[in-house]
Residue, then its C-alpha position, 0 to 999 in steps of 0.5 A: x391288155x387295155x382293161x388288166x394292165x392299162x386301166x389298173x396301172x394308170x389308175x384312170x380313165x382309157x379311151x381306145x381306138x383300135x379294132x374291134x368286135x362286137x362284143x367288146x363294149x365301152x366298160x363303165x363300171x367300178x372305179x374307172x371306164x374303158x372306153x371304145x372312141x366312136x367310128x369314124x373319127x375325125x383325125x388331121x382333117x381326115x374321116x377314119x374308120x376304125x374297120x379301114x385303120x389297123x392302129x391302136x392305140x390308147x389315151x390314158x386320161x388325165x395323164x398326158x399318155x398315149x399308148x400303142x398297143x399290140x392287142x385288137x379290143x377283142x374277145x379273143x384278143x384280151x386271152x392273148x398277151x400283149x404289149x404296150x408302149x406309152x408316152x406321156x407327152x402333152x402334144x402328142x395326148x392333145x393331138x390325139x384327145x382332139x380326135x377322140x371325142x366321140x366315145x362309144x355309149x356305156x354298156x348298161 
């Protein structure tokens, strides 16, 4: 999902947030980067880990656009189809951009 189908739509950098497994790592590779947002995350003044939230989502950069996916960034989970709805507004991405600072290191 977040690789095949938001990556290569947009054509830009993705930073997700959404559960995760070990083997899933921040992809810095090729063109352009997927990457996992560092756990826990301050959101609207809150602490938020990704092990206690069952939300996902993604921020497409530069674009303004905030996707809410079906799909966990799980091995598993890339070989199932899923969905994606996003919204290319500013305050939402700015909102949730503010929260996502942090991002998981690059997979050498």
């Amino acid at each position: 999902m977040y690789a095949r189908v938001l990556k290569n739509k947009f054509a830009a950098n993705i930073r997700i947030w959404a559960p995760s497994d070990a083997r899933s790592k921040s992809i810095c590779k090729g063109q352009y980067q997927l990457r996992k947002i560092a756990s826990p995350m301050q959101l609207a003044g809150s602490l938020v880990s990704r092990e206690a939230d069952s939300a996902k989502w993604a921020l497409v950069e530069q674009k303004n656009t905030v996707c809410l996916t079906t799909n966990d960034y799980t091995v598993g989970e890339k070989k199932i189809p899923g969905a994606a709805v996003c919204l290319e507004n500013a305050g939402l991405y700015n909102a949730f951009s503010a929260a996502a600072v942090n991002l998981v290191a690059c997979n050498k």
